[in-house]
N, C-alpha and C positions, 0 to 999 in steps of 0.2 A: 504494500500500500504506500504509495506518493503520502508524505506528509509536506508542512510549508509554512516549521514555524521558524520565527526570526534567531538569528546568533543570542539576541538578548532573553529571551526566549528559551533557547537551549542551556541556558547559564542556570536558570532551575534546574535542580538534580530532579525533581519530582516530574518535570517536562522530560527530561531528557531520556528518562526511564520512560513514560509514558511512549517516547518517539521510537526508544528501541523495539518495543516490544508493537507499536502499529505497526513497523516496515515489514514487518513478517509475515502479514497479512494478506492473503492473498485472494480472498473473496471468494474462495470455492464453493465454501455451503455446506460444507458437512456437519456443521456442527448445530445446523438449525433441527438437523432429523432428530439428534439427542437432547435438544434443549425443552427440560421441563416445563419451562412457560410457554415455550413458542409451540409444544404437543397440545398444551390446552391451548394457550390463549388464540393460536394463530396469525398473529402480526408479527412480521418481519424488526417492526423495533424490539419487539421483545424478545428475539434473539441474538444469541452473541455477534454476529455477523453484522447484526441492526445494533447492536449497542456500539459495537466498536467505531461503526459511523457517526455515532451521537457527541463519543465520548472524546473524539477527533476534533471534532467540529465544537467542541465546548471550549476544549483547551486552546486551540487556533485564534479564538475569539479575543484567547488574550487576559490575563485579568481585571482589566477594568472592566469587563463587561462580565455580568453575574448569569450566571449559570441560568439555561433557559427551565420552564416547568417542564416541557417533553422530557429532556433529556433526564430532567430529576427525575420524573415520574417511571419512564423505563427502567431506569437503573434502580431504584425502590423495587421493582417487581422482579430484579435476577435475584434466585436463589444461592448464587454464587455454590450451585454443588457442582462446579467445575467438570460436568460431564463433559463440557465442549473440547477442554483442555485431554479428553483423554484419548478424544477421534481425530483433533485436529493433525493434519499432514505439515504443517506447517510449522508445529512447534511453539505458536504463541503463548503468550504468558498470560491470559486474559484476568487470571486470579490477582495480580501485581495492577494489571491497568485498571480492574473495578477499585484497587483499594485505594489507588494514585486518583481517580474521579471523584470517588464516596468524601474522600478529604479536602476536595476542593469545593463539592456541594457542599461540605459541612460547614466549611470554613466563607463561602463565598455566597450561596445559596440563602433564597427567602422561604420558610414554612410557616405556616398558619400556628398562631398559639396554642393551640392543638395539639399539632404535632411533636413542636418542641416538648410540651411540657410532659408527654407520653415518654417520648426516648430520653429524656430527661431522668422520668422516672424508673425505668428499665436501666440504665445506666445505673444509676444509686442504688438499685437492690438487687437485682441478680447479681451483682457478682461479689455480694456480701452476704455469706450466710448466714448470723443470726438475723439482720433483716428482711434477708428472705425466707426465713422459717416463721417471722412474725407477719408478712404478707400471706404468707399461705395459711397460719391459722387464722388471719381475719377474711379470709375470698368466703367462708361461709354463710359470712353475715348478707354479705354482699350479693351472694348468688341472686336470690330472689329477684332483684332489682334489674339481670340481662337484658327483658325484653326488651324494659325502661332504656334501658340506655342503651339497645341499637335501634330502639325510635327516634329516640334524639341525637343518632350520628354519633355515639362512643362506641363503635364496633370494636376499637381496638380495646379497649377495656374489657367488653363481654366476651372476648377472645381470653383475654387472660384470665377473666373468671371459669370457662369452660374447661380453660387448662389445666388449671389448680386441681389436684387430687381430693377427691371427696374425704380420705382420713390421711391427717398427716402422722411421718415416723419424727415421735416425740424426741427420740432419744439421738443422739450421736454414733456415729461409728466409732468402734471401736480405738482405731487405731488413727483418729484424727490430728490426736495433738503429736508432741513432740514426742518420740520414741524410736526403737525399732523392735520387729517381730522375726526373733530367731528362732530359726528350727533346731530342733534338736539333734538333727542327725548330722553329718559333716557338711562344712558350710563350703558352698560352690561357687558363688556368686554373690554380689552384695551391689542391691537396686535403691534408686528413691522411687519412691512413691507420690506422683502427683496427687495429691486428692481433689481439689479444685472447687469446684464452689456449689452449683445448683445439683449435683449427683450428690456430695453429700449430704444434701438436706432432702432430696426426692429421694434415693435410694443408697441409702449408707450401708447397706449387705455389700454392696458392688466392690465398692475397698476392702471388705473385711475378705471376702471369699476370693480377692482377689492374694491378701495375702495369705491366707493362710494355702491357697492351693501352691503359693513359690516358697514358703518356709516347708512347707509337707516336701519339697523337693530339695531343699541343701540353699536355698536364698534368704540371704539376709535382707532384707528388709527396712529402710529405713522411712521413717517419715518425719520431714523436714519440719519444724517450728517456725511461723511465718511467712510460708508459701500459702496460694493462694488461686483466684482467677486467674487463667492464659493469660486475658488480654482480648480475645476472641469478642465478645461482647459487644463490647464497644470499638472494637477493630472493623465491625464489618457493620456500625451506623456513622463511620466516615471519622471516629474520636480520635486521632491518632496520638494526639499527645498525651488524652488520658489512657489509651494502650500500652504504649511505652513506660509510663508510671505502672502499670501493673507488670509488663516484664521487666525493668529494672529491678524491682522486688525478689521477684522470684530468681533471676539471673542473682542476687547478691546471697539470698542465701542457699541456693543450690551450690554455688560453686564454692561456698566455705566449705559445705560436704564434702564435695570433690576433691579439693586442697587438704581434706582433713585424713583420709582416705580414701582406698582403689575405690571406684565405682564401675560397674560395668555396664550401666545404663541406667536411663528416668524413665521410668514405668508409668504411658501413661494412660489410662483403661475407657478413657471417652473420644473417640475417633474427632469430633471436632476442635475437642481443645488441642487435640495431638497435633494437627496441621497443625493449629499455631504457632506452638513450641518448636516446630521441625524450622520454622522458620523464621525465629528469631533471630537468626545469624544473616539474616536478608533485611529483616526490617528492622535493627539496628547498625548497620552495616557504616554509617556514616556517621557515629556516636563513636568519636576516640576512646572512652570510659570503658563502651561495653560491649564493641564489636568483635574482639577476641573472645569475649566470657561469653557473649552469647553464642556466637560462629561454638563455641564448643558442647555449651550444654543441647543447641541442635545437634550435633553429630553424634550424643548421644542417647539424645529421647527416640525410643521403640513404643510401638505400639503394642498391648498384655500381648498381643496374639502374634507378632511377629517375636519377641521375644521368648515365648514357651514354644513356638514354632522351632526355633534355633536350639533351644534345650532338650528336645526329646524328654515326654515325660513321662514316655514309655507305657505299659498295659493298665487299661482301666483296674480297679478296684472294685467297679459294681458293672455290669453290663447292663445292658438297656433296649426293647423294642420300640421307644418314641421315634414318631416319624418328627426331626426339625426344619421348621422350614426356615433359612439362614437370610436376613434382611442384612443387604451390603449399604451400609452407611456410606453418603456419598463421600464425604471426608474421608471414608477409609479406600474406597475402593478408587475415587476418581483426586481426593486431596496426596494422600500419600501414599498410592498405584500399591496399595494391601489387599488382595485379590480370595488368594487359593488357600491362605494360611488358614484364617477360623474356621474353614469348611473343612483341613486337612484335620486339625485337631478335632474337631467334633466328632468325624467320622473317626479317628484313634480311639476317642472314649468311647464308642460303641453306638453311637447315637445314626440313625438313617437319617442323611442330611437330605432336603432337596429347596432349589434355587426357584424364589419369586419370581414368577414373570411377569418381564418389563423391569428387571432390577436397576437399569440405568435410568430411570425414571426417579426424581426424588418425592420421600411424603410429603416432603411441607413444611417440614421444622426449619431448619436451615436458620440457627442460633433463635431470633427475637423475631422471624419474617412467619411464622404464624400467629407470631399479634400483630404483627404492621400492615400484613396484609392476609386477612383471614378469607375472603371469599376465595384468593385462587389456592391457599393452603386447603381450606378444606377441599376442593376439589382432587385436589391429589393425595390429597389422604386416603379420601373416596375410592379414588381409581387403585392407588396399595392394599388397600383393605381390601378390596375385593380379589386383586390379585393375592392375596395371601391365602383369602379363603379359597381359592382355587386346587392349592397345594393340599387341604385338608389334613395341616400338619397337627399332632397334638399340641405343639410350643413353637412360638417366634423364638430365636433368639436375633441379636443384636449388639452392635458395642461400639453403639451410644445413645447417653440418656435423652437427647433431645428427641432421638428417631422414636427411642421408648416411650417417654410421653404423649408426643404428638398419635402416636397408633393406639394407645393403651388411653385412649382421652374417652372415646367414648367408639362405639358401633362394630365393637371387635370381641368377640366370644373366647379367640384363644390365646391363651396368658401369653407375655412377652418377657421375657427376661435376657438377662446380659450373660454376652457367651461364654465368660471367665465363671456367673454361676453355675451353667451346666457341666462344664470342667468340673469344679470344683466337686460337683455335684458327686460323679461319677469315679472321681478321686478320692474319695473321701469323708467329704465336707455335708455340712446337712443337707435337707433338702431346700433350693430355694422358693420365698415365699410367693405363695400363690400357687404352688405345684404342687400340694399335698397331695392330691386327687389321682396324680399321676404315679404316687408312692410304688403304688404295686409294679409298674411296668420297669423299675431298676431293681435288680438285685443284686444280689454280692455275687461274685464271681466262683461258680464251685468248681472250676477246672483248675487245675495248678498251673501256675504262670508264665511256664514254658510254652503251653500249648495256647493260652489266649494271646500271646508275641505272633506265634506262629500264624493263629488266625487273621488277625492284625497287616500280615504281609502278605496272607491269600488275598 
């Protein structure tokens, strides 16, 4: 793609990025066939192809001149699950130029009172978890009031009411604060542990079965004192400097870990926050302070399933007849190209895996864009749900909470859980909740262990 901005112009790093990554462009169109808005919605701006022309023509403009409504408005409606990026022939970086746009909308751009004072509010409590544990025990009160207020135009609101879990888990995970969880048996390895912000207060099993299935294997375990949110959040409603405050955080105290001893990687068990992290060492890249600490704690953060993938964890403890049907999180499978792993372990612990159709397709979550924009979220929620029921699997799994929520919200009869608790499950570990029912269908393994390996590699 011809671009045609001026030398003065290019003297922004944030232009100059933006200009590397337009040249690559080369208008073929592939990426409209995979683009989740552009399956529904059907407008050429609302795919990557049509944004890229938007988001050209925004920057060309120059900064004196503020960002037009069209282009806001498209760019509001990309889900940023980066499926484009994963067909594109070209290579583009499209993931880098929405973040270089969202920050100039943010920074340049006019929204309605409204609006602001919505992503406003999302900003300040999701990525605080006693706050957002005191939001979520008050959505109760609240519920009643939805209809009320998507007649009067707070859709996004009664989006976040709908989202909110009918019972909240009162209590903390286990292993949130400062500590580590060592196993008893010889230690092999020694991880941190992201725990992060809205999964520990929606689903704090996720961390605990996360460690105890790598301590049950020789992993030490750490979990850092004063980590926190990615960054993710407010990274993708254009905040960049309040993103940056949230990675400089976590970059300071991870890396006194690191410095303190070995570390053999950062564990981190939600497929969205992990793109973040994987990319620290990009988006501080031009910070003298923290460009090396970061460039390192990305090289490396693993995702649970690519790093138990790497460890072998060898023959289940309980065998299993559930059929799973394995929902690929677009972070996982299109942010950081994590594909074959969770489905290779699943099938190890014994489980019948089989693959949603349309997986390249995202539900909806896609971090805070099922409150910001709930009419075309629920539609693709719609079209997942059904493709799931298709599969007639006893259990979703998944690994991430956001794809969790947004499915498990409401119109879905079969449980969803995270694929580190079925491991776990199967390993060992209790049953996770809401599976009770399915109790019977695992049991302990009465062949001796030789012959379950054996089976294993039939």
């Amino acid at each position: 793609m011809q671009t045609n901005f001026s030398a003065e112009q290019l003297a922004d790093p944030r232009v100059a990025e933006a200009d590397r990554i337009l040249r690559r462009c080369v208008h073929c169109g592939l990426c409209t066939a995979v683009c989740s808005t552009y399956v529904v919605l059907g407008d050429e701006r609302d795919s990557p192809r049509g944004r890229i022309y938007l988001i050209k023509d925004m920057l060309e403009r120059g900064r004196e001149r503020a960002p037009t409504q069209q282009v806001q408005h498209h760019l509001d409606r990309c889900l940023s699950c980066l499926s484009c990026m994963t067909t594109c022939p070209s290579g583009v970086d499209y993931m880098h130029l929405a973040d270089v746009a969202r920050a100039e909308i943010e920074e340049r751009g006019t929204r309605s009172f409204k609006e602001q004072t919505i992503r406003r509010l999302l900003a300040a409590i999701i990525p605080y978890p006693a706050r957002f544990r005191l939001a979520l025990k008050a959505a109760p009160l609240a519920r009643p009031f939805i209809p009320f207020l998507e007649r009067i135009g707070f859709k996004e609101v009664a989006a976040m009411l709908r989202l909110a879990p009918t019972s909240i888990v009162t209590r903390e995970g286990r292993f949130t604060g400062p500590g580590t969880a060592v196993t008893h048996s010889e230690r092999r390895a020694r991880v941190i542990l992201a725990t992060g912000c809205a999964q520990q207060v929606l689903r704090p099993d996720i961390n605990d079965a996360t460690i105890r299935l790598l301590a049950r294997r020789g992993v030490d375990v750490v979990v850092v004192n004063g980590s926190g949110c990615c960054g993710a959040v407010v990274q993708h409603m254009g905040r960049e400097e309040e993103a940056k405050k949230f990675i400089r955080r976590n970059v300071d105290v991870w890396s006194k870990e690191i410095w303190r001893g070995e570390i053999d990687a950062i564990i981190v068990n939600a497929s969205g926050c992990g793109t973040t992290v994987k990319d620290y060492g990009h988006l501080m890249r031009n910070d003298p302070a923290y460009a090396e600490k970061a460039a390192k704690v990305s090289s490396l953060t693993k995702d649970i399933s690519e790093f138990l993938y790497e460890y072998q964890l060898g023959a289940p403890e309980r065998w299993s007849s559930l059929r799973v049907a394995y929902h690929s999180a677009c972070s996982l499978q299109h942010g950081q190209r994590v594909h074959d792993e969770p489905r290779a372990l699943l099938k190890q612990a014994g489980f019948a895996v089989v693959d949603v159709p349309e997986g390249h397709i995202c539900c909806g979550s896609a971090g805070t864009y099922n409150i910001l924009q709930p009419e075309i979220a629920g539609q693709l929620k719609k079209r997942k749900q059904d493709n799931i029921r298709s599969t007639r699997a006893d259990v979703v799994a998944a690994g991430n909470i956001g794809c969790i929520t947004q499915l498990d919200s409401d119109g879905l009869d079969t449980p969803l859980v995270h694929t580190v608790e079925l491991l776990d499950w199967a390993y060992g570990g209790p049953v996770p909740a809401g599976l009770s029912h399915l109790s019977d269908f695992v049991t302990d393994v009465p062949r001796p262990r030789r012959q379950v390996e054996d089976f294993i590699e039939t």
